[in-house]
C-alpha positions in Angstrom: 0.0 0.0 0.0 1.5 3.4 -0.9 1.2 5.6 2.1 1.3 9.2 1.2 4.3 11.2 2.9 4.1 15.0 3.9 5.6 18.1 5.7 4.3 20.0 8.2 6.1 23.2 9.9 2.8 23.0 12.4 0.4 20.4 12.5 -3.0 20.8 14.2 -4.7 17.5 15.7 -8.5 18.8 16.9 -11.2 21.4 15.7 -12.6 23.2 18.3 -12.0 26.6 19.2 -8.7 26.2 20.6 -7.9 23.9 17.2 -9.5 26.8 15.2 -7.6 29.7 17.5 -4.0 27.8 17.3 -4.8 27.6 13.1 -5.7 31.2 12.9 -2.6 32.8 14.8 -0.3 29.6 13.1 -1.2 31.1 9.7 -1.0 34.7 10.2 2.3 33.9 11.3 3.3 32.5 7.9 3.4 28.9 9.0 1.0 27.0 6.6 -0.7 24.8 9.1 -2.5 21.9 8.7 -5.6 20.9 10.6 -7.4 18.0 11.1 -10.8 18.1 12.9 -11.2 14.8 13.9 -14.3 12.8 14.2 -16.6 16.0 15.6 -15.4 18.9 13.4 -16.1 22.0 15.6 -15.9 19.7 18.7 -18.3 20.3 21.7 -19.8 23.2 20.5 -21.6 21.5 17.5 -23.9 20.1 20.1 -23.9 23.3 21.6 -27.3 25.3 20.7 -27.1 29.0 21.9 -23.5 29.8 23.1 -24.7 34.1 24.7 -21.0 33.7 26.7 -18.6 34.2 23.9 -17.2 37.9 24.1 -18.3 39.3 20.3 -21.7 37.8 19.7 -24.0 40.6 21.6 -27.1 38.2 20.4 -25.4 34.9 20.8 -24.9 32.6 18.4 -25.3 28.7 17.8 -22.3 26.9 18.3 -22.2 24.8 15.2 -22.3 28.7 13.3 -19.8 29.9 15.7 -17.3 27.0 14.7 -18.2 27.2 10.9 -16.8 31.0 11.9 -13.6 29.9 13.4 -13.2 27.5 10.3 -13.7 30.5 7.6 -11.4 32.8 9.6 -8.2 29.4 10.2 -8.6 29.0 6.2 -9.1 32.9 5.3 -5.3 33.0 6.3 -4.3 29.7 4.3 -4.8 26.8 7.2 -5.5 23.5 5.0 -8.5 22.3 6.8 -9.1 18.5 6.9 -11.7 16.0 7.5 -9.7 12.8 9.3 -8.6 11.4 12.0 -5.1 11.2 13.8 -4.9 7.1 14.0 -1.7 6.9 15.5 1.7 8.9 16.5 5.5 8.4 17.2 7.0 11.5 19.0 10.5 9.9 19.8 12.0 11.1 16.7 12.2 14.3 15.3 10.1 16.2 12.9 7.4 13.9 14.9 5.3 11.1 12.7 1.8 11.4 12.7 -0.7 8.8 10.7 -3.8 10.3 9.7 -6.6 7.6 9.2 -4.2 4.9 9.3 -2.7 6.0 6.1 -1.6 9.2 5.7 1.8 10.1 7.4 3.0 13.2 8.1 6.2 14.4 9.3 5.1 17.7 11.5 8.0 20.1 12.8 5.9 20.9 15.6 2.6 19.2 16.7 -0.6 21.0 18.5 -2.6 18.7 20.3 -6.5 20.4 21.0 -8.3 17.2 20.7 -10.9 18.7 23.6 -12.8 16.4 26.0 -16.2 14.6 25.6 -18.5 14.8 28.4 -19.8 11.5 30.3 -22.9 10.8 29.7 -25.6 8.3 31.6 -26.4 6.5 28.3 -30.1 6.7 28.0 -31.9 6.7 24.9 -34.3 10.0 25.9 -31.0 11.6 27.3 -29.3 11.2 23.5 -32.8 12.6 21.8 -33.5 15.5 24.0 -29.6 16.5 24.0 -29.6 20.6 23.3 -33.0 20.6 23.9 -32.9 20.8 27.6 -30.5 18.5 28.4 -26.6 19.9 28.9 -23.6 18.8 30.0 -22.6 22.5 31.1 -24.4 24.7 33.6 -22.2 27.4 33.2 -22.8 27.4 29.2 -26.7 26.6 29.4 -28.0 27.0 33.3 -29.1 31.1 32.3 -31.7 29.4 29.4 -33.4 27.9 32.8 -33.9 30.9 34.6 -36.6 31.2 37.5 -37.8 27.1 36.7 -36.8 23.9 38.2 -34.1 21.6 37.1 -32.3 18.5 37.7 -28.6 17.4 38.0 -26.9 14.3 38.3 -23.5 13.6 39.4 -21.6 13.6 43.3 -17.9 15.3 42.5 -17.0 18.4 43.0 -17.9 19.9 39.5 -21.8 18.6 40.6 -21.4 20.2 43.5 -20.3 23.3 41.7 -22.5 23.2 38.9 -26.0 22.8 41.1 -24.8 25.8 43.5 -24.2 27.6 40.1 -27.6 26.8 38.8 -29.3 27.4 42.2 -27.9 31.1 41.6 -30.5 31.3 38.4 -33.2 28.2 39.0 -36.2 28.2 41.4 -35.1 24.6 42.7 -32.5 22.1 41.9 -33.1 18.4 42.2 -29.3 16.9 42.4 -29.7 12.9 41.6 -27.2 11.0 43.6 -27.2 7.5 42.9 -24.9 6.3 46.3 -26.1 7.5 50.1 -22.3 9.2 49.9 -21.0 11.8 47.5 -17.3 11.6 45.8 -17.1 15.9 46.4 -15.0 17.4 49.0 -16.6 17.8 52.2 -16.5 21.6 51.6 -18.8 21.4 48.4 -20.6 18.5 50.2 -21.9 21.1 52.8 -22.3 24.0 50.5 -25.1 21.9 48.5 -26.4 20.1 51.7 -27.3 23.3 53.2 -28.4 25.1 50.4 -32.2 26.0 50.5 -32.6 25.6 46.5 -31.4 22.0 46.4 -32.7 19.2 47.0 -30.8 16.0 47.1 -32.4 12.9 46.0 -29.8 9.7 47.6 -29.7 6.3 46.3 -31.3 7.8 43.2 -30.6 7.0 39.9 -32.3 8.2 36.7 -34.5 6.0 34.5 -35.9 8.6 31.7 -36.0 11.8 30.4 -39.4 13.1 30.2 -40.7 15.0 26.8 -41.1 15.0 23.1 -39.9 18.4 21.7 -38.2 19.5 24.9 -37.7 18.1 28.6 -40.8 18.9 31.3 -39.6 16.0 34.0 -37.7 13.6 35.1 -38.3 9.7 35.8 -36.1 8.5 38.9 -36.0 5.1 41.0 -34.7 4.7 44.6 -32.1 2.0 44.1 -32.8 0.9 47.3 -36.4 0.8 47.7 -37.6 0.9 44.0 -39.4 3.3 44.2 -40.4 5.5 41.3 -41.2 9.0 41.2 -41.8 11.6 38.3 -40.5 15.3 38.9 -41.4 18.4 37.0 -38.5 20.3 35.4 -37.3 21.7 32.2 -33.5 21.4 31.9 -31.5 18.4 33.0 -27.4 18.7 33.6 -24.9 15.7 33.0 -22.2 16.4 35.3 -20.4 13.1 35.9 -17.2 13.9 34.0 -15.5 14.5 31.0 -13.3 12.1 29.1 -10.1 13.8 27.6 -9.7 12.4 24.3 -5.9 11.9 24.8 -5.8 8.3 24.5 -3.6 7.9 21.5 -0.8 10.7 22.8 -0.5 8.3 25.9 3.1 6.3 25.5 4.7 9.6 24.9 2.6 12.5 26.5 2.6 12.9 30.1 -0.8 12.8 31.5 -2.7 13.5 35.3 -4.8 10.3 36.5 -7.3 10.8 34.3 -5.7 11.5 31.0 -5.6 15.4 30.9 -2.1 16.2 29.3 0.3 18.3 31.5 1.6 21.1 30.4 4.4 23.5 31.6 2.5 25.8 33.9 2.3 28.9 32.2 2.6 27.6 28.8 1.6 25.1 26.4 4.5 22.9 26.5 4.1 19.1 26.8 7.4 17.4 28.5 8.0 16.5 24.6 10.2 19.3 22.7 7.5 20.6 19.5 4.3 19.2 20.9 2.0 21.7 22.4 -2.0 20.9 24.3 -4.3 23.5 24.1 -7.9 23.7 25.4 -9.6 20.9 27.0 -7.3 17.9 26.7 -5.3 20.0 28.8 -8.0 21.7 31.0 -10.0 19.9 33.7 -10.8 23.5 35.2 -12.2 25.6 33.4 -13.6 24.1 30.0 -14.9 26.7 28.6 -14.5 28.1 25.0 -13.2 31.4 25.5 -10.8 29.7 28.1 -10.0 26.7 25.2 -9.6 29.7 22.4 -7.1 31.4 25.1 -4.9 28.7 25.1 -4.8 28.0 21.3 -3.2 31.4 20.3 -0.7 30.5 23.1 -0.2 26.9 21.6 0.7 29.0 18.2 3.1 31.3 20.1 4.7 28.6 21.5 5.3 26.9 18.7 6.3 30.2 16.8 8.5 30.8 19.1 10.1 26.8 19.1 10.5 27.0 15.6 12.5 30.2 15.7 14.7 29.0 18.4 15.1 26.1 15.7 16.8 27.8 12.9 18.5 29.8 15.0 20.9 26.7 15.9 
């Protein structure tokens, strides 16, 4: 099989707006990179409806618009823009080898990883069909659409914790479905939602269906201990049991927390490999946002301007 053979100065593994942001500064910088968007072009934000917390869209916008934005602007300064997937790479050699779709390899000066996170979810058919239309896995990007009305969240770390105090700030009540008698959170966040007026926590709970047709109005839980059912009234329901960075394939030369976010030099983009960069949310368990994942894109480009430089300068 002939396997095609290419150069890259900057390489660009991941579409979203840290992807997009690392392509646009990359170019403008003269260094013809080369993105591939992987198997969600745009990343979270195509299942993203209204996204009203980007600086520059007074009126919001939808994300899957907003990414077909970032797209125009990367290619409007000469990034090639790809459909494929990064199958495989070797980053103990230099330029680094990268195989694209198991047959494409690509020799890449320097290599920015922005291959985001995907968000947990329970796996329920009525959660999968009534995704953007109530259900989220981000208060912070969707809890303001819920206003004044009741909601539900399920999860028991910290970022539940968080995310129901959040939503308590904007909702009438928040049901937070716990499916153990214990919670995973610090004990800290633990009391902050246990004493919390708005919430109410619902133990040994665990959900069974999404309610609705067009949009969510309720909830279907059982008691895992009693079996007990009950239906509650609400309009928006919030995933927040995790987030998978999709790092796995960096993994035998990338170093990596416990749960696969990519460390980076603090203060930089850096990966403990010389010419790979991580930008946005393979590298960010904290914050996850896409102004945040944009942020960290233009300094991926920086960075890797700035490696090259040093480069020919030896």
């Amino acid at each position: 099989m002939n396997q095609e053979i290419e150069r890259a100065k900057v390489l660009i593994i991941g579409s979203g707006p840290a992807g997009y942001t690392a392509a646009i500064y990359a170019a403008r910088a003269g260094m013809s990179p080369i993105l591939y968007t992987g198997g969600q072009p745009g990343g979270q934000l195509t299942i993203t409806n209204d996204v009203e917390n980007y600086p520059g869209y007074p009126d919001g916008v939808m994300g899957p618009e907003m990414m077909e934005d970032f797209r125009k602007q990367a290619e409007r300064f000469g990034t090639s823009v790809r459909y494929g997937m990064v199958t495989s790479v070797d980053f103990n050699a230099h330029p680094h080898t990268v195989i694209v779709d198991d047959q494409i390899t690509i020799h890449a000066d320097t290599v920015i990883i922005s291959t985001g996170a995907s968000a947990k979810w329970l796996g329920i058919e009525s959660e999968t069909r009534l995704n953007g239309k109530g259900v989220s896995a981000c208060a912070v990007c969707d809890g303001f659409f819920f206003k004044g009305q009741d909601v539900a969240i399920v999860g028991a770390g910290d970022t539940a914790c968080e995310e129901a105090t959040y939503l308590s700030n904007i909702c009438s009540k928040v049901y937070m479905i716990v499916r153990r008698d214990v919670m995973r959170a610090s004990q800290i966040m633990q009391n902050r939602v246990i004493n919390n007026p708005k919430i109410e926590i619902l133990w040994n709970t665990e959900t069974e269906e999404i309610l609705g047709d067009e949009e969510v109005r309720g909830v279907r839980v059982i008691n895992n201990k009693t079996g007990e059912k009950r239906e509650i009234a609400i309009s928006g329901f919030f995933v927040a049991i995790g987030h998978q960075p999709n790092t796995e394939i960096f993994k035998d030369f990338i170093h990596m927390d416990s749960s696969g976010y990519i460390k980076t030099i603090p203060g930089t983009t850096k990966t403990n490999v010389e010419g790979v960069f991580a930008c946005g949310d393979a590298q960010d368990h904290v914050y996850r946002q896409a102004v945040t994942a944009a942020g960290t894109g233009c300094m991926a480009a920086l960075d890797a301007e700035r490696y090259l430089a040093s480069q020919e300068n030896h």
